[in-house]
C-alpha positions as CSV (number, residue, x, y, z in Angstrom):
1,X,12.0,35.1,-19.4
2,X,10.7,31.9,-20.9
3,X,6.9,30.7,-20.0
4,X,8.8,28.0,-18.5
5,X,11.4,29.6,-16.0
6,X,8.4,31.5,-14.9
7,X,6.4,28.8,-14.1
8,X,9.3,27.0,-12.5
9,X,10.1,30.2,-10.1
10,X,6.9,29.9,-9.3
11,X,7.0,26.6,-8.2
12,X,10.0,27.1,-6.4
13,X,8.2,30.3,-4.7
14,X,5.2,28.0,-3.7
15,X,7.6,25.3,-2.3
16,X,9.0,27.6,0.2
17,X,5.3,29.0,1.4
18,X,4.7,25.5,2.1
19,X,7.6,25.2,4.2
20,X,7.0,28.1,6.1
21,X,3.8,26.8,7.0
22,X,3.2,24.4,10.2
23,X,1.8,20.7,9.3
24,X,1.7,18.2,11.4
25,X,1.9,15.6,9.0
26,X,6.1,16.9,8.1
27,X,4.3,18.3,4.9
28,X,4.5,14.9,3.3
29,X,1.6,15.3,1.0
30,X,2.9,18.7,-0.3
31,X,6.1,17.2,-0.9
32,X,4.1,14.6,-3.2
33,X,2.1,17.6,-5.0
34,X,5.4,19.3,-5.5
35,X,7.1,16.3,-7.3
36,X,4.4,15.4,-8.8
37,X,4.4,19.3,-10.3
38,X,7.9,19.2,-10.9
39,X,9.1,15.9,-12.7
40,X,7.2,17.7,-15.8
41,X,8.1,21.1,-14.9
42,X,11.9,20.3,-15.2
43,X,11.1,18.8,-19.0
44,X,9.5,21.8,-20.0
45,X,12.2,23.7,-18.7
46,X,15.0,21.5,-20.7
47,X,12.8,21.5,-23.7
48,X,12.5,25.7,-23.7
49,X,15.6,26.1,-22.6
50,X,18.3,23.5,-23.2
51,X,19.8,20.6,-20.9
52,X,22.7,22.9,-18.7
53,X,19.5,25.2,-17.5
54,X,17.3,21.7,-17.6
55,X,20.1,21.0,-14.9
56,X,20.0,24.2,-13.1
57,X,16.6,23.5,-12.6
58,X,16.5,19.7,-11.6
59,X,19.0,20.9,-9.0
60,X,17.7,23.8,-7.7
61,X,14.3,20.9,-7.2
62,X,16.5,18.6,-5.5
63,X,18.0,21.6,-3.1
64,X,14.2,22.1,-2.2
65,X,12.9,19.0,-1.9
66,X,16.2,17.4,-0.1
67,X,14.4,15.7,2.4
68,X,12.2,13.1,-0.1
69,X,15.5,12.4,-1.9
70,X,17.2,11.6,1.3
71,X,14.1,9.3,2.7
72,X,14.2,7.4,-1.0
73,X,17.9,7.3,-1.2
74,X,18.0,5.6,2.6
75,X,14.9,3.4,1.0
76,X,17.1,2.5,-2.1
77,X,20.5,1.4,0.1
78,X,17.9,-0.7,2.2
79,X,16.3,-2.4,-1.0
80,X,19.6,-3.3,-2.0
81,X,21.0,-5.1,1.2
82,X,18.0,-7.1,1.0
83,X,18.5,-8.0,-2.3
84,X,22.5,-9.2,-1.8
85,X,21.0,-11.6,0.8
């Protein structure tokens, strides 16, 4: 296994500790760390190992961190209806 698919399982491992564990702020500052760990994370992981597991991986991010997405794809629609106005 590739430096970089261990380091991404790792991630992924760390990412679900955090969710097991209570915070009372919704864990919105681990969800920043984790992002912020794992926009490069996926590049090295295309760059070792090709786009289609590059892919894998950026979904397999997205699974985890569905929640973000969802709160920046509600901001996004909102953006956008105030710009047609």
């Amino acid at each position: 296994m590739s430096l970089s698919l261990l380091l991404a399982c790792l991630w992924a491992v760390a990412a679900n500790v955090i969710a097991i564990l209570p915070s009372r702020r919704n864990h919105w500052p681990a969800a920043y760390g984790l992002i912020v760990l794992g926009v490069p994370l996926v590049g090295f992981v295309t760059y070792q190992n090709g786009p289609w597991i590059g892919l894998l991986a950026l979904a397999a991010g997205c699974s985890i961190l569905r929640w973000p997405l969802h709160a920046l794809w509600r901001w996004g629609k909102r953006r956008l209806r105030e710009t047609d106005r």
